[in-house]
C-alpha positions in Angstrom: -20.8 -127.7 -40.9 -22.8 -126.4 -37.8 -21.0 -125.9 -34.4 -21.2 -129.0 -32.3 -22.9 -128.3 -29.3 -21.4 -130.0 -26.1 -23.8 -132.1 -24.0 -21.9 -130.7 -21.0 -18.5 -129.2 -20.6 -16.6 -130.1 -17.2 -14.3 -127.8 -15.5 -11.4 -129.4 -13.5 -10.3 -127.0 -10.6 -9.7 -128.2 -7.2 -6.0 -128.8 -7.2 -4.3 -126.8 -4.7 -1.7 -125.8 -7.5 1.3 -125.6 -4.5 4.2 -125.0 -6.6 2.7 -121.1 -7.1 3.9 -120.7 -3.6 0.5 -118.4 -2.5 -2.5 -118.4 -0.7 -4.8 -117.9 -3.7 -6.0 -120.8 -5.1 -4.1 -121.4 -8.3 -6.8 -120.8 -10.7 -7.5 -117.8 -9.4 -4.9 -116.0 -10.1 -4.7 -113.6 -13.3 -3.2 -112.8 -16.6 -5.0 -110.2 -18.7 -7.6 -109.2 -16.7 -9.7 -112.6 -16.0 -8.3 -115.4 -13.6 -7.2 -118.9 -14.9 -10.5 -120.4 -15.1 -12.2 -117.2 -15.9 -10.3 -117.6 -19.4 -11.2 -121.4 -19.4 -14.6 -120.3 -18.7 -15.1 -117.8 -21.0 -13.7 -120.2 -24.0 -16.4 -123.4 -22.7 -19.0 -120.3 -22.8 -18.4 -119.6 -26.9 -19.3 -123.3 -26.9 -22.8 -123.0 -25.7 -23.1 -126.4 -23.8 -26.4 -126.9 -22.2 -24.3 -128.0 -19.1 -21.4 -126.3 -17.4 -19.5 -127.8 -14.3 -16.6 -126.6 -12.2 -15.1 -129.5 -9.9 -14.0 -127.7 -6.9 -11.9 -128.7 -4.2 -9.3 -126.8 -2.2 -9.9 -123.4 -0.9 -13.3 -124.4 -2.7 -15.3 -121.3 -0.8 -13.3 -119.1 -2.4 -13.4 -120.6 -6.1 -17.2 -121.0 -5.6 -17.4 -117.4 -4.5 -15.4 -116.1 -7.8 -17.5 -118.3 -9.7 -20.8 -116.7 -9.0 -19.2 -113.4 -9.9 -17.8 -114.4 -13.4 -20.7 -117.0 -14.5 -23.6 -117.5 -12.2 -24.9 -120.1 -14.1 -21.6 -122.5 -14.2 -22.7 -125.3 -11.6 -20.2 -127.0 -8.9 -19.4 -130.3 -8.1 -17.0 -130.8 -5.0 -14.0 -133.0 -4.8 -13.5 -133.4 -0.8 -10.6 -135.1 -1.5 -8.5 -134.9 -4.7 -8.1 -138.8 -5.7 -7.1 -137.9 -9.3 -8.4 -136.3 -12.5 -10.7 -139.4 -12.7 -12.5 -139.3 -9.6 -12.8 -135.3 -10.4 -14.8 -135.8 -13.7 -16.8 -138.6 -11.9 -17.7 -135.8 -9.4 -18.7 -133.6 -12.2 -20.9 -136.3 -13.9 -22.6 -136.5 -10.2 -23.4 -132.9 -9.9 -25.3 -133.4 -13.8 -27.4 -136.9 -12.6 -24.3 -139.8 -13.4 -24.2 -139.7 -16.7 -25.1 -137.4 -20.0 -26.5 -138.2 -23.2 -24.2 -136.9 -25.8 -20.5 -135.2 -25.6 -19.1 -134.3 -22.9 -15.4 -132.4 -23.1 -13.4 -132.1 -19.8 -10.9 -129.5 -19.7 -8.6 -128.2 -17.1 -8.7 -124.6 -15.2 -5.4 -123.7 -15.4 -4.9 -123.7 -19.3 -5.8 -119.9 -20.3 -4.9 -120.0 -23.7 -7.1 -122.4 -24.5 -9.2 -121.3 -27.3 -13.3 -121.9 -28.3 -11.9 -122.6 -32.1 -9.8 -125.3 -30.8 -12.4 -126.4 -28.5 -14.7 -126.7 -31.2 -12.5 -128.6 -33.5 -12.1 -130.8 -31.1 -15.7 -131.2 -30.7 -16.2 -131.5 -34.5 -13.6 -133.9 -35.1 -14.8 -136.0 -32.1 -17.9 -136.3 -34.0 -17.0 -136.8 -37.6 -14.7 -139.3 -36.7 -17.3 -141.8 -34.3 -15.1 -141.7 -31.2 -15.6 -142.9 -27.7 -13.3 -140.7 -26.5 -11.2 -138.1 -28.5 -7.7 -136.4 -27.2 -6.6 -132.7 -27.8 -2.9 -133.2 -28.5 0.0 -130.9 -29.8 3.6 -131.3 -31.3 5.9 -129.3 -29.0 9.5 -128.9 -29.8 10.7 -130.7 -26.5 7.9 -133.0 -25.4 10.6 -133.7 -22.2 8.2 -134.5 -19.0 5.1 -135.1 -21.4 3.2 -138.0 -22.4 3.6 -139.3 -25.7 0.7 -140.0 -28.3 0.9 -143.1 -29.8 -1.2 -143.9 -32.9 -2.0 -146.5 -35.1 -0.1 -146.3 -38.3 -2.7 -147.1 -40.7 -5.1 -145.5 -39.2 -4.0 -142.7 -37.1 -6.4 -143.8 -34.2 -4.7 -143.5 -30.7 -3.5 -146.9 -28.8 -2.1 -145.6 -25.7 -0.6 -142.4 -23.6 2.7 -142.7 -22.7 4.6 -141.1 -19.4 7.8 -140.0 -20.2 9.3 -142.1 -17.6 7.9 -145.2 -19.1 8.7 -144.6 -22.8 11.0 -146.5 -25.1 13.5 -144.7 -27.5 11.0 -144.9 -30.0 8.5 -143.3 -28.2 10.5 -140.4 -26.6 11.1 -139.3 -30.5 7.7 -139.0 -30.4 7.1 -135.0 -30.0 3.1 -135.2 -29.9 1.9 -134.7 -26.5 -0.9 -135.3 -24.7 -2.8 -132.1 -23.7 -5.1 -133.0 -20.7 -8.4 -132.2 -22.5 -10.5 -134.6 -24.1 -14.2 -135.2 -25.7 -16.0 -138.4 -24.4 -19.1 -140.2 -25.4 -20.7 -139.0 -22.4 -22.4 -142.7 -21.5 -19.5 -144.2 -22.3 -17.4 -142.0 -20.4 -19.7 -142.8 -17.1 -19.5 -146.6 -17.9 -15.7 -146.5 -18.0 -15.5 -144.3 -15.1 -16.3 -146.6 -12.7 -13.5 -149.2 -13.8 -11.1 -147.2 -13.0 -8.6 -148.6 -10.5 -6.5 -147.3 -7.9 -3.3 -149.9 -8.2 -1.0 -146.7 -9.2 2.0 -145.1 -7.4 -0.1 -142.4 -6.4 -3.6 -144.4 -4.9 -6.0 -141.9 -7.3 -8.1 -142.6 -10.2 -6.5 -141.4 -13.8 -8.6 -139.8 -16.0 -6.6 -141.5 -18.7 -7.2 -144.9 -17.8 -10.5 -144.2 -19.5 -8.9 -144.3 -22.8 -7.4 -147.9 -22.8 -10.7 -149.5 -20.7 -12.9 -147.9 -23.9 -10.1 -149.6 -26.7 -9.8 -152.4 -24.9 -13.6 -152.9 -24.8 -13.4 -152.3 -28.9 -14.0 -148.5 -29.0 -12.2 -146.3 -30.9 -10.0 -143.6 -29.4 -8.3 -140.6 -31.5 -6.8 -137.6 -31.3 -7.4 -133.8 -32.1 -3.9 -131.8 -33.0 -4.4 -128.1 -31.6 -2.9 -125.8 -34.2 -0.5 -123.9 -31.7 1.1 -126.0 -28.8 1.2 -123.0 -26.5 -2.7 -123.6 -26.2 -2.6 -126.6 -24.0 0.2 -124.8 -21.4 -0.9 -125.7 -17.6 0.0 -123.1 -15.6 1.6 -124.7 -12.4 4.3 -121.6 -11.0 4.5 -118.5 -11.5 7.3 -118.8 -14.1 4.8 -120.2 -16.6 2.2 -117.7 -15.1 4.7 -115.3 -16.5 4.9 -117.1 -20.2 1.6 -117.2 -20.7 0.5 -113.5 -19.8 3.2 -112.7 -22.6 1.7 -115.0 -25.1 -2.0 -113.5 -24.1 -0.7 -110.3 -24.4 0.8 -110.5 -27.9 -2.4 -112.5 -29.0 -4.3 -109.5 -27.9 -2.2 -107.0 -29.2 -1.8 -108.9 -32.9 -5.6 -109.1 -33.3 -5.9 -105.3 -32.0 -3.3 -104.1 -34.7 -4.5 -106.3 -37.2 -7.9 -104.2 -36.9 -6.5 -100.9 -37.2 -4.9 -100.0 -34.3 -1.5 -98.7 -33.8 0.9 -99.9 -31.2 4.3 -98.8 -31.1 5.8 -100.8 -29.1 4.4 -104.0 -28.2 6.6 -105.3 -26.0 5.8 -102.6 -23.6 2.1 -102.4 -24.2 -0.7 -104.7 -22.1 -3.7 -104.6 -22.0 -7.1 -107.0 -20.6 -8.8 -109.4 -22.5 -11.8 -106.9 -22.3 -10.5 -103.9 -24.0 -11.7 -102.7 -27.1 -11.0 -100.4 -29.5 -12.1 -98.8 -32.8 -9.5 -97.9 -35.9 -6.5 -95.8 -36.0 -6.5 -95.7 -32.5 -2.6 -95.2 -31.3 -1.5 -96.7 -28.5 2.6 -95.1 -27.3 5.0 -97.2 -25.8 4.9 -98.5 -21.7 0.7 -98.0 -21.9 -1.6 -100.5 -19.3 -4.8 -100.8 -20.6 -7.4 -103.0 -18.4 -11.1 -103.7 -17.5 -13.7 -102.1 -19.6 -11.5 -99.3 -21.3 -12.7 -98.6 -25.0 -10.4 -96.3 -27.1 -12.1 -94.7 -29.8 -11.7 -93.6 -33.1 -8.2 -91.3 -34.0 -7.5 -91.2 -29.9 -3.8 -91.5 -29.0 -2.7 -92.8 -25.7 0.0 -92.7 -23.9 3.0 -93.5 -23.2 3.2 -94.4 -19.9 -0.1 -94.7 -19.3 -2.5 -96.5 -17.4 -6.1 -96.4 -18.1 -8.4 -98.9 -16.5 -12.4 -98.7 -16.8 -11.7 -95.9 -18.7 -13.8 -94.1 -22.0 -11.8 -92.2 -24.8 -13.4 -90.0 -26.9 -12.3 -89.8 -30.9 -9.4 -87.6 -31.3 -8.3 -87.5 -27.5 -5.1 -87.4 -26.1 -4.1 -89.5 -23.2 -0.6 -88.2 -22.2 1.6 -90.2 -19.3 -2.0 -90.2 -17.5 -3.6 -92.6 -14.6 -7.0 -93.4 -14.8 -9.8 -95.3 -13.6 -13.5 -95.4 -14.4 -13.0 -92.1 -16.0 -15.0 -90.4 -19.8 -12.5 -88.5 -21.4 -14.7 -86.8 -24.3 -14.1 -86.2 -28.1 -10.8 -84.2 -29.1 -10.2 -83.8 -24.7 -6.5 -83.4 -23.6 -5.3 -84.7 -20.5 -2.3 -85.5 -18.8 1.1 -85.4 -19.5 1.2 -86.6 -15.1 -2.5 -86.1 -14.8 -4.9 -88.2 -12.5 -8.4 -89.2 -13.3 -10.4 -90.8 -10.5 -13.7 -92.2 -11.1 -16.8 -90.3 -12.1 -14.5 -87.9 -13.6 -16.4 -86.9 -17.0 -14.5 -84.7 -19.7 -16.3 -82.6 -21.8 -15.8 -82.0 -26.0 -12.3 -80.8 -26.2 -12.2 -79.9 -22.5 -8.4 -80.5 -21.1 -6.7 -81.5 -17.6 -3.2 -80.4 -17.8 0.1 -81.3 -15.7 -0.2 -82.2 -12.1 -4.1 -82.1 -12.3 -6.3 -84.7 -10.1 -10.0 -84.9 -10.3 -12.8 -87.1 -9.2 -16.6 -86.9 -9.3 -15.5 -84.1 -11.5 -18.3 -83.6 -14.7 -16.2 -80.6 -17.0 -17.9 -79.0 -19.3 -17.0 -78.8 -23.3 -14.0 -76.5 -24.1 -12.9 -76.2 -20.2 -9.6 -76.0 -19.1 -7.9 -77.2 -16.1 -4.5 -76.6 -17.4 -2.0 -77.2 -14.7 -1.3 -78.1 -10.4 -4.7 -78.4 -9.6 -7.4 -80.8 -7.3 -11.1 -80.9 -8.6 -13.3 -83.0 -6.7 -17.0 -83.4 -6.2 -17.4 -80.1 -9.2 -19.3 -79.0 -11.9 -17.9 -76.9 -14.0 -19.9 -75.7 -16.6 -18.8 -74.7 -20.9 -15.6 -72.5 -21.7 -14.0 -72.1 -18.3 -10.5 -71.5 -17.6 -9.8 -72.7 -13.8 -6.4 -70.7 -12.9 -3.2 -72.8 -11.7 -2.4 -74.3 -8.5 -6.7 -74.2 -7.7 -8.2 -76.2 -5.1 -11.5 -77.6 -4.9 -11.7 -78.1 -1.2 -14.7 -80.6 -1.3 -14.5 -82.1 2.5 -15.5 -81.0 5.9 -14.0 -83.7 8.0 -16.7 -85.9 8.2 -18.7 -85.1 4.8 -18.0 -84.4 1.0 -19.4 -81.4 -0.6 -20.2 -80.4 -4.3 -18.7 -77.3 -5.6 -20.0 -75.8 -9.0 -18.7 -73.6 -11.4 -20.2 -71.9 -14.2 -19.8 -71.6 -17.8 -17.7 -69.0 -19.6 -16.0 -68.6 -16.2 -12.3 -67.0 -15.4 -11.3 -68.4 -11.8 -8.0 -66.7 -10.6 -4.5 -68.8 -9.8 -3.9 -70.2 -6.4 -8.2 -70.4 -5.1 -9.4 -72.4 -3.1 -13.3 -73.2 -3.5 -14.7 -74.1 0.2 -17.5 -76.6 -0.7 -21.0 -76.2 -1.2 -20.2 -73.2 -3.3 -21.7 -72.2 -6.5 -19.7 -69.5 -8.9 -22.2 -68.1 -11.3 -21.4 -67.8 -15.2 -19.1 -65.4 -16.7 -17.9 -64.8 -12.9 -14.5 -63.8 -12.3 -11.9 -64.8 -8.8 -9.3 -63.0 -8.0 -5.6 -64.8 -7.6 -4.8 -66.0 -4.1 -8.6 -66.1 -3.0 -10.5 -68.4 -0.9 -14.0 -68.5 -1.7 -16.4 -69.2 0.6 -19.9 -67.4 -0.2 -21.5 -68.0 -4.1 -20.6 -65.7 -6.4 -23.5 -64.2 -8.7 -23.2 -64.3 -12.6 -21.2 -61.3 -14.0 -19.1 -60.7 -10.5 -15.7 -60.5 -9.6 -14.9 -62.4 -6.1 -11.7 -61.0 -4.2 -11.2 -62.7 -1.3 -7.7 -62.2 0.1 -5.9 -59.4 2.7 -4.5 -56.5 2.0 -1.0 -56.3 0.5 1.2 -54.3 3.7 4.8 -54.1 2.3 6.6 -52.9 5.8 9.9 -51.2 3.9 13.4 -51.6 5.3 12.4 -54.5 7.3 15.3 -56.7 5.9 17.9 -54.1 6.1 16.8 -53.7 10.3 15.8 -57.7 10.9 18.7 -59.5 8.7 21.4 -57.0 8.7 24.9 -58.0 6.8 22.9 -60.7 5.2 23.0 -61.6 1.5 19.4 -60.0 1.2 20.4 -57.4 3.3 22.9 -56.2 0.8 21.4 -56.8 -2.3 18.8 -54.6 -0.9 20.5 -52.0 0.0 22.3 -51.9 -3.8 19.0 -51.9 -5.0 17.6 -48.7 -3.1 18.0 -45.5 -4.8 20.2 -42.9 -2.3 19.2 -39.4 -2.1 21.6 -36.7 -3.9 24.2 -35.9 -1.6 24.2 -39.2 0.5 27.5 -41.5 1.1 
């Protein structure tokens, strides 16, 4: 059967979502890398519909604003005030000319782990079965606080949605539970729309109202079961915000293993909905992986890493390592307690050792920067080893400057490189200099005083003291002297 393609797809996210206790708008706030309606966004997108429509409301300048960032071409219908979940939709048919020829699913922007494949069985069954309006529902192990599905015993068709409050003993047995989302004849759903009434404890117009004006009027109204309840979660504190980046994170982490990679300890691992990775990756234990990171082929990260825009080569090793919009090449070492800033790029089994930090840092295949070191702003060309404790001292005050290194290079422990400086290749610096002036292919740059060794000093300056003594036990005594 082909995909069902939705005549329009409406967002609902203008509640002020209080209970979260912030000032971000409840839907925009994160699990895995994308915000609440990011994720519902992204799973209406795998749908194709020809229209998409977020109802906004509070803090609506800053949900519009996020919008245009994540999907530019999801429209926006406002809700001035919020008068119920029917008076949003009827906002969202307004925004798409009153009413729409064909399906129309309404869905909520708080419910991240909502999927497309449920979406689209929902779609699908919506259209097999000839509804006017078709529910997404799930069985829960305690429905408590949910409305209960009620169907039709001979023919499974819904006949009404039950508050919990309202329900008889029967009915709270019942452990199929409305979800919130729902698939409408899109005329229909218009029509019915404006007979919604306001005689309710709360003065707004209920989106499920719709249901019993369309089966009253002789239409019939069923249901869609989602396969796993967690699906249909709202997110409405940061409690459940909690659950449900654990149950994103394992669905991540499940299809990631189940395609070749290794995690060791899941329950320590996360990672963003946008990370990717090829086989036999191997990914240690208390590892963050976000944004755009792609871990290729054989590369082992972590543990205790955190890696966000971040490319690993095949073969690499990411050892207890931070970084951020970095390339770590084929077969490159880094870490363990290194720092990758962005535009660092590492070179064909180049390597950044213990206590190194570099940004804007391009390092050449086979490199080394081994240990206690800052590169910044650098080139540094093939084969060079750059000596411990080495500064590249990249900024004047008020400007940054590039520093470039050669290939086949030895630099000495303890430099310092004062940018713009160029050392040429196969150039050798002495330990403990401070090079200021280019050093020409071939050379050897010393740049440090004089040695003075002043003797007796201690003996004269520090007398009776521990050094003082162990000196003088040290110095040899002439032949004949007490």
């Amino acid at each position: 059967m082909s995909a069902i393609r939705p005549a329009a797809v409406v967002v609902l996210a203008a509640g002020e979502g209080t209970r979260m206790k912030s000032a971000t708008p409840k839907v925009l706030h994160e699990i895995c890398g994308r915000s609440l309606v990011g994720h519902v966004l992204a799973a209406a997108r795998e749908l194709n519909p020809e229209n998409l429509v977020v109802v906004v409301g509070h803090a609506r300048e800053k949900v519009t604003a996020h919008l245009a960032e994540i999907d530019a071409e999801a429209r926006t219908a406002v809700q001035e005030k919020q008068k119920g979940t029917g008076h949003a939709v009827r906002m969202g048919l307004q925004e798409l000319g009153g009413s729409v020829e064909g399906t129309v699913i309404v869905v909520c922007g708080d419910t991240p782990l909502l999927t497309a494949g449920t979406l689209r069985d929902l779609a699908a069954a919506h259209t097999a079965d000839g509804n006017a309006v078709t529910v997404l529902t799930a069985e829960v192990p305690d429905a408590t606080g949910y409305g209960r599905i009620v169907r039709d015993a001979a023919s499974g068709a819904v006949t009404a949605i039950v508050e919990h409050k309202d329900a008889t003993e029967a009915e709270l047995a019942v452990r199929e539970i409305n979800s919130g989302v729902f698939a409408f004849d899109g005329r229909l759903l218009a029509d019915a729309l404006g007979k919604v009434r306001t005689n309710n404890s709360q003065g707004e117009e209920y989106l499920t109202d719709v249901l019993g004006i369309l089966r009253e009027a002789g239409h019939r109204v069923g249901a869609s079961v989602a396969g796993d309840h967690r699906e249909i979660a709202g997110i409405n504190n940061r409690v459940q915000l909690g659950e449900a980046r654990r149950t994103l994170n394992e669905r991540l982490l499940t299809a990631a293993m189940l395609s070749g990679v290794t995690v060791v300890d899941p329950a320590t691992t996360w990672v963003d909905v946008t990370v990717t990775f090829a086989q036999d990756v191997t990914v240690l234990p208390g590892t963050q992986l976000h944004g755009a990171t792609h871990l290729a082929e054989g590369s082992v990260v972590g543990p205790n890493s955190r890696l966000t825009d971040t490319k690993v080569g095949a073969g690499a090793r990411v050892d207890n390592t931070v970084s951020d919009g970095a390339v770590v090449g084929p077969e490159a070492s880094v870490g363990p307690y290194a720092y990758l800033r962005p535009g660092t790029r590492l070179g064909l089994k180049s390597k950044v050792g213990t206590y190194v930090e570099t940004k804007n840092a391009r390092i050449g295949e086979g490199t080394k920067v081994p240990h206690l070191s800052y590169v910044g702003d650098a080139t540094i060309g093939e084969y060079t080893n750059i000596g411990a404790a080495s500064v590249f001292v990249n900024y004047d005050g008020q400007d940054k400057h590039h520093t470039t290194i050669g290939s086949h290079c030895r630099t000495g422990s303890d430099n310092m490189f004062v940018a713009p400086v160029t050392v040429g290749d196969g150039a050798y610096t002495a330990a403990g200099s401070v090079i200021t002036k280019n050093v020409p292919p071939g050379s050897l740059a010393v740049a440090r005083g004089q040695q003075r060794n002043i003797e007796g000093w201690v003996e004269r300056k520090r007398p009776g003291s521990a050094a003082a003594k162990a000196a003088e036990a040290a110095t040899p005594r002439a032949e004949g002297e007490a």
